[in-house]
N, C-alpha and C positions, 0 to 999 in steps of 0.2 A: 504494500500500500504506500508506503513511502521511500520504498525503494530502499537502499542499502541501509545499513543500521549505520549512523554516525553518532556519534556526542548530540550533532544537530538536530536530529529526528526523533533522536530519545526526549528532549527536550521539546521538540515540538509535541509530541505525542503525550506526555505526561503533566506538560504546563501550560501550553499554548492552547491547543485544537480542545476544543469543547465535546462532548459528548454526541450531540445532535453531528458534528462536522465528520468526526472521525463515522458515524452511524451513516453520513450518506455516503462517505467516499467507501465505504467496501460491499453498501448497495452498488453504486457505480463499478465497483470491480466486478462485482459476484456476476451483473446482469439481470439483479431483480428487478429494480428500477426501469421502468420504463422510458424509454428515450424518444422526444418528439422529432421526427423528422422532417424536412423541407421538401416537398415534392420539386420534381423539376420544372421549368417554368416550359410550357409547351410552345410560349412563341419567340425563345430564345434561338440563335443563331450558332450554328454548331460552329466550333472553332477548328479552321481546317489551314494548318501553317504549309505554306511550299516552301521545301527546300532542297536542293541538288543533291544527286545519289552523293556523287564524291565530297561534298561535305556531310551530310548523313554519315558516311563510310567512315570518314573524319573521326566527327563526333562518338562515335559507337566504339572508336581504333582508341579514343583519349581511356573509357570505364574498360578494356581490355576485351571487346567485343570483336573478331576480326571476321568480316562480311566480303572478306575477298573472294570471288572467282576465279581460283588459279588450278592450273591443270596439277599431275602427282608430279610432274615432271618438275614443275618451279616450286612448289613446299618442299620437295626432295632437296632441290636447291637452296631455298630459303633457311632449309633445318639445319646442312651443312655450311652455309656460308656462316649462321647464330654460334651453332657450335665450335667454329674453328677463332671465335672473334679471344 
């Protein structure tokens, strides 16, 4: 509920947060509690971003994604060339 035990949280939890507080936060954990939701708005505009394969490719090569099209012949080459560096 309050995540890792500190000095801090003990103190929060024993002097600070009141009865009722610490009472709804582990309804909100548990998932007793009911949660209202926001329908989505039907005459909103879907957001649809263009952007070029080779920076897509980019961007995806940064979080360690790699979206190349290479035959076995240049990964073979690619693996060799990594491993000889």
């Amino acid at each position: 509920m309050y995540g890792s035990v500190t000095p801090y949280t003990v103190y929060k939890y024993w002097w600070v947060d009141s009865v009722a507080k610490i009472t709804l936060m582990l309804l909100d954990k548990s998932g007793l509690r009911r949660k209202g939701t926001i329908p989505p708005d039907p005459n909103a505009e879907p957001i649809n971003i263009e952007m070029p394969d080779d920076e897509f490719n980019d961007m995806l090569g940064m979080f360690g994604f790699q979206t190349m099209k290479e035959t076995d012949e240049e990964k073979i080459e690619r693996i060799r060339t990594e491993l000889n560096k």
